[in-house]
N, C-alpha and C positions, 0 to 999 in steps of 0.2 A: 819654497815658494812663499811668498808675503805678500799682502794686501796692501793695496796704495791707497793712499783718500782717491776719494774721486773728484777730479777737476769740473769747472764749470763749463758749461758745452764743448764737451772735448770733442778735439779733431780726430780726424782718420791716425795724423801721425801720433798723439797721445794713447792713441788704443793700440797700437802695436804690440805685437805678442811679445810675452817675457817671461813664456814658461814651456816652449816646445820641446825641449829634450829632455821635459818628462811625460808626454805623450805620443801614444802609439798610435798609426799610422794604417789606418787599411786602401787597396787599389779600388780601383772603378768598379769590378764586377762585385763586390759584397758591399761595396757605398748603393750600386746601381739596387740591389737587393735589402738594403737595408730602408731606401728611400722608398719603393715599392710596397714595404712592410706596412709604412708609416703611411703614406697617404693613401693606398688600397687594399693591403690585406688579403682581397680575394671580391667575386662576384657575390656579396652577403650582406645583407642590413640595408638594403633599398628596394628591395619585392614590394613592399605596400603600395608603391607609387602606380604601378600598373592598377592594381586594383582601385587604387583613390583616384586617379588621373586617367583614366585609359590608358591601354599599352603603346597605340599611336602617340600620343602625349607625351609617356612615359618615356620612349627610346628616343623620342626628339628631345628631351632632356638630358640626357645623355648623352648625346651627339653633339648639341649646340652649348649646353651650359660650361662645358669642361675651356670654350674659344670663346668666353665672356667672363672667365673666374679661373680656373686655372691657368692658363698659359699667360693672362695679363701680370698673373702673381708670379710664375714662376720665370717670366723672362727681366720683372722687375727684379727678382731675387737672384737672375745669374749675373744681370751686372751688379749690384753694388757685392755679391761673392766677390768677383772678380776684384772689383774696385777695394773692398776689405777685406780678403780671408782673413778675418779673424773670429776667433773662437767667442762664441756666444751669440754670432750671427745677427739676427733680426734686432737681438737687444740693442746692442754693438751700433748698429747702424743707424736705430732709434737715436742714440743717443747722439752720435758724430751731426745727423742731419737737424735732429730735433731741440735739443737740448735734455739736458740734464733730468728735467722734471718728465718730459716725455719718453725719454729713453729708461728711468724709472718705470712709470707705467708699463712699460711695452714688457719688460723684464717680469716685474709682478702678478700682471693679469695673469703672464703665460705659465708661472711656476705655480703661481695657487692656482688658476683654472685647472690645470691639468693634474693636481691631485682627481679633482670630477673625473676626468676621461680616464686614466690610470683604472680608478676604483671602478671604475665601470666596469673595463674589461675583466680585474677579479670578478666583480657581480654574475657578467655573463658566462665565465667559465664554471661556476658554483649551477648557473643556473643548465647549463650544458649538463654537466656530471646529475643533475637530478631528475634532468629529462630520463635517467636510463636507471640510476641508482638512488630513488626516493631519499633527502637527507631529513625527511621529519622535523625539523625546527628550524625555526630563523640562525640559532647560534652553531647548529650545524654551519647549515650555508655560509657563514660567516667565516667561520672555521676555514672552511675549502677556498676562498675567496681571500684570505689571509696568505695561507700557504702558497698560494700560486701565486701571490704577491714577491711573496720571500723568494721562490725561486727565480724569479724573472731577478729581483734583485742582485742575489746572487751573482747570476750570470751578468748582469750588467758591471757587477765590482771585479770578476776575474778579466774583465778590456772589451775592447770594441774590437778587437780580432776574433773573438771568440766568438761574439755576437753576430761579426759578419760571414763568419764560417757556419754557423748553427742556422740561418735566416734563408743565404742560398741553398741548404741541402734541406732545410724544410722549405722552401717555395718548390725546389724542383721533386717531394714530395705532394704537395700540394694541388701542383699544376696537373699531374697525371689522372685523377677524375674528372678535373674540370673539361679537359682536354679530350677525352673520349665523353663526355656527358654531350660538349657542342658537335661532335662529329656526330653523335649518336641521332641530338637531338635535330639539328639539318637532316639528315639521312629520312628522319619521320616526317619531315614538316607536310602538315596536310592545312596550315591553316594560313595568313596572311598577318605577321606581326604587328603591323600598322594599324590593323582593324578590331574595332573601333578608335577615331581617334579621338573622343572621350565618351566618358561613361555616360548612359542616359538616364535620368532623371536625380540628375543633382548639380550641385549649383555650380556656373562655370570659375564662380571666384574660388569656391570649396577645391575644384579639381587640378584647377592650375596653383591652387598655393601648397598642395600637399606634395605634389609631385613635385616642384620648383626648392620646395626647403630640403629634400630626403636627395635631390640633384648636387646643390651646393653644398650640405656635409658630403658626400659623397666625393665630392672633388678639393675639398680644404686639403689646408695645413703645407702646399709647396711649396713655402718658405722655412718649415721649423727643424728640418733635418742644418739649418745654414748656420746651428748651434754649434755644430760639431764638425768647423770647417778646417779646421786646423790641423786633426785626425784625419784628413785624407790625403792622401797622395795628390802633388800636382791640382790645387783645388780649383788653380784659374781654369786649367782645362776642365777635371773631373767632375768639378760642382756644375757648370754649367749643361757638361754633355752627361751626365745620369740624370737631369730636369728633363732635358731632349727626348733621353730611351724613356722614363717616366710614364711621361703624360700621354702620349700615343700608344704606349701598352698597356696604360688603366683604360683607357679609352674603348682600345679592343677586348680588352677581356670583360668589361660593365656591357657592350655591345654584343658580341656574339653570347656569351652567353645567356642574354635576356632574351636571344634572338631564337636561338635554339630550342629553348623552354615552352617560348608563346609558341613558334612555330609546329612545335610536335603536339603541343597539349591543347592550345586552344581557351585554356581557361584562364583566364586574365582574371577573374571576379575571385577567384579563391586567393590569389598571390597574396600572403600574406609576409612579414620578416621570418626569414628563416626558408622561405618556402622554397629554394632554390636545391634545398639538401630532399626536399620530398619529390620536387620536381625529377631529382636525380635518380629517383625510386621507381617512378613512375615509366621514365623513358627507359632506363637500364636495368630496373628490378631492384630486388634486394644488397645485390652485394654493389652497387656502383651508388645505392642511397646512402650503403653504412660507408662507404670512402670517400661521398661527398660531405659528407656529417664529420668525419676526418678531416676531411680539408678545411671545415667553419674550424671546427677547433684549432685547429694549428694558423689561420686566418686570424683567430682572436689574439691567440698566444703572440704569433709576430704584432703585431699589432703592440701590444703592450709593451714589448722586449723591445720595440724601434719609440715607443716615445718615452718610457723609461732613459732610454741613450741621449734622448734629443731634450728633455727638459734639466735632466738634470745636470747638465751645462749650464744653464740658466744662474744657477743659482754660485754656483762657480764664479762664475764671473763677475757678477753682482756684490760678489764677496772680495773678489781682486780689486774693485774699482772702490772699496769702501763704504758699501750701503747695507753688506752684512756683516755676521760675526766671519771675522777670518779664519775661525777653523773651516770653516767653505769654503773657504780658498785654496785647501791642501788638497796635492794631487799624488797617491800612490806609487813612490817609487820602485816597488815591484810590478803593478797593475796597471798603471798609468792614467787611473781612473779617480772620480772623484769620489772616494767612499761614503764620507760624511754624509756629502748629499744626498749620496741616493739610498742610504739610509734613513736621512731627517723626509726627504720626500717620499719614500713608503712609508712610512710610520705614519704617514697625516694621511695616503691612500685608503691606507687598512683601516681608518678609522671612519672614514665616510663610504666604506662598504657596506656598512651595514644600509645606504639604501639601496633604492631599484637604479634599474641599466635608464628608463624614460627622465625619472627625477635628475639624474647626475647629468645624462646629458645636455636634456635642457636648459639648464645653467651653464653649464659649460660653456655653451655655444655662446653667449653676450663674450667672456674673455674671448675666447678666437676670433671674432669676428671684431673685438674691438684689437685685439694685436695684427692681425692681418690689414685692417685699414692702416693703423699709423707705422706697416710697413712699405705699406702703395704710399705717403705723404710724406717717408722717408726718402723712396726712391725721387718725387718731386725736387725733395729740399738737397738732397745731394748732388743733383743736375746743378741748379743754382749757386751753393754753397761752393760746389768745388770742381769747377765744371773741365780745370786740367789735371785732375786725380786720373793718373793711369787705369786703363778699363779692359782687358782682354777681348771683353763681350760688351757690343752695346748696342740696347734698342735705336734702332734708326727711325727716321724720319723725326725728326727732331723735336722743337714744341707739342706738334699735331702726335706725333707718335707716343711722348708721355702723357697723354690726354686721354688719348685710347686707351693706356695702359690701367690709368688711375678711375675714370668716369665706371665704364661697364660693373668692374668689381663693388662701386661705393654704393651706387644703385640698388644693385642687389643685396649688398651689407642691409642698406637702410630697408629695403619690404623685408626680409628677415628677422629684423627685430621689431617693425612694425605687426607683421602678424607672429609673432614668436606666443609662447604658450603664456598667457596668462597669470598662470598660477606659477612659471618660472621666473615672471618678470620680475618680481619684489626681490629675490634674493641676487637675480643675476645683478640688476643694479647694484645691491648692497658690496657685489662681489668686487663689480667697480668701484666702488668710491673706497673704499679700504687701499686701495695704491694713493689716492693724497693722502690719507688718512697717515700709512706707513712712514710717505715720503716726508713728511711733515716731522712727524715723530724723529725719524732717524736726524734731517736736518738740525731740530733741536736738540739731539742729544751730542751731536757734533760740535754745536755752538759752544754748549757746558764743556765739554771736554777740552777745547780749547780757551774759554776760559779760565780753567783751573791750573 
């Protein structure tokens, strides 16, 4: 496999795949589970919102934000799927719709951003094993948080078969707490989940922004698994219908079991992140809190093992089309996997472990939310650009329905980074401008080289 320059606003048919028969292929049900991994992991890491927002507030968050931010993303991302399976997805289609310098960005944000998220998840599984096994020092934690790195690694270089065999038998581990903790916790309910539906004596903008940003992470990222289109079976059908089972079963599972929680316990004011594993203590005792504390762990663990798979495409591809070095271009002819990358991309992981889970994500979030908008402005410019590009799947109602698709999600992009953390903003900016900074860079070194 060898690296091509990359053309100037290339077409759908320029981006055509030219390396399938050295990648393997998994079906719907470990695609359905591997995407599950990536965008929800499990009911974990949004408890604060009830206690910031009310738990009324809180579940209508839940409820409503997922049909203004998810499904506009994820119905825009099963057509231009459909319309492109090809491997590198969102970037791929950045580019076809946008051109060259944007479909850049789109690829950049998303590979260095998610060094951020990556290293997080090491952070939080170091920070998991100390809640139970004290590690005495930062270089311990670091330690543990490296290691679990490597393993996720690992497994991501023996294929995406492996991956999606190890992901369903850990979610259908996983589910089995969660799934008696909501029977358990309906079964108690003595209280009214709704109520309050916000918190009294604090400020209505305080309560509706905490609960509104902890909504919209919670529902990202239904375009980034469309890295790894090419790797799936059948992708006009499959990409499309696992977005389907998806989003209506993060739905339900972010919904009952906040529902079960409020409804048996009543205390909304204590929820804090994590609280969902004490909750589980509370309504089932001892041994259903240590199985829900199971389940976060193996929640994080997927979690990091599906966006390990899903970025490190990215940089694959970016490497095919000429804007990296082309040993990132090579694909494993025993593994079928991108070694290199997902080597070079834990090694830059491991190295920004050493902050907190709040720091890394905060930053993070400016790349995702700037690669997710110019995948809604992708879907625009492809409607236009190529408007009889065969489609298996396509949003109807025509003008008016790409409007609805693109408006709701921008909306919210933009109060997210208007009220985003402060002390994150200098760096997440910094984070973006290094894609001109790069593109520029690479542009000129290409000039020289042809040149010479």
């Amino acid at each position: 496999m060898s690296s091509r320059p990359a053309t100037s606003d290339a077409s759908p048919a320029a981006l055509s795949p030219a390396r399938t028969h050295n990648l393997r292929r998994i079906g719907l049900i470990p695609f359905v589970a591997i995407l599950f991994a990536y965008c929800t992991g499990g009911p974990f890491g949004y408890e604060s919102m009830f206690s910031a927002s009310g738990p009324g507030l809180g579940l209508i968050f839940l409820l409503v934000v997922p049909f203004l931010f998810a499904v506009p993303i994820s119905l825009a991302s099963a057509e231009m799927g459909t319309a492109m399976p090809v491997e590198g997805g969102f970037y791929r289609w950045s580019r076809a719709a946008l051109g060259d310098f944007w479909g850049f960005q789109s690829g950049w944000w998303n590979w260095t951003g998610t060094f951020l998220m990556s290293a997080s998840y090491g952070v939080a599984m170091a920070d998991y094993l100390d809640a139970w096994v004290p590690l005495h020092s930062r270089f311990n934690h670091w330690v543990v948080a490296f290691l679990f790195l490597i393993l996720v690694a690992v497994i991501n270089i023996l294929g995406i078969k492996l991956v999606g065999r190890l992901t369903v038998v850990l979610l259908a581990i996983m589910f089995i707490p969660i799934v008696i903790f909501i029977v358990m916790g309906l079964h108690q309910a003595h209280f009214n989940p709704f109520h309050p539906l916000l918190p009294t004596g604090r400020p209505w903008r305080e309560a509706y922004g905490v609960g509104l940003a902890l909504a919209l992470w919670s529902y990202a990222g239904y375009e980034q698994l469309s890295t790894v289109i090419e790797e799936v079976e059948n992708p006009a059908r499959n990409f499309p219908l696992g977005l389907a089972i998806v989003v209506p079963l993060t739905i339900a599972v972010y919904m009952l079991s906040s529902i079960a929680g409020l409804a048996a316990l009543g205390n909304w004011q204590v929820w804090e992140t994590g609280y969902m594993v004490t909750a589980a203590r509370l309504v089932g005792g001892a041994r259903l809190g240590t199985s829900m504390f199971a389940a976060s762990v193996i929640a994080n663990f997927i979690l990091l093992e599906s966006t390990v798979l899903s970025v490190t495409r990215v940089p694959l591809t970016m490497a095919e089309d000429g804007y990296l070095h082309p040993m990132l271009a090579k694909v494993s002819p025993r593994f079928g996997t991108p070694v290199r990358s997902i080597v070079l991309s834990t090694a830059f992981c491991a190295a920004l472990a050493l902050l907190s889970v709040p720091q890394l994500i905060a930053v993070y979030a400016w790349t995702r939310m700037a690669t997710s908008f110019l995948t809604l402005l992708s879907f625009w410019q492809m409607r236009r650009k190529f408007p009889d590009l065969p489609r298996s799947f396509r949003v109807s109602g025509g003008s008016f329905g790409v409007w609805c698709i693109i408006i709701p999600p921008t909306l919210l992009f933009a109060w997210a980074m208007i009220n985003s953390d402060p002390s994150a903003r200098p760096w997440g900016l910094l984070n973006l401008a290094s894609g001109p900074v790069a593109y520029a860079w690479i542009r000129m070194r290409r000039k020289r080289s042809a040149a010479t």
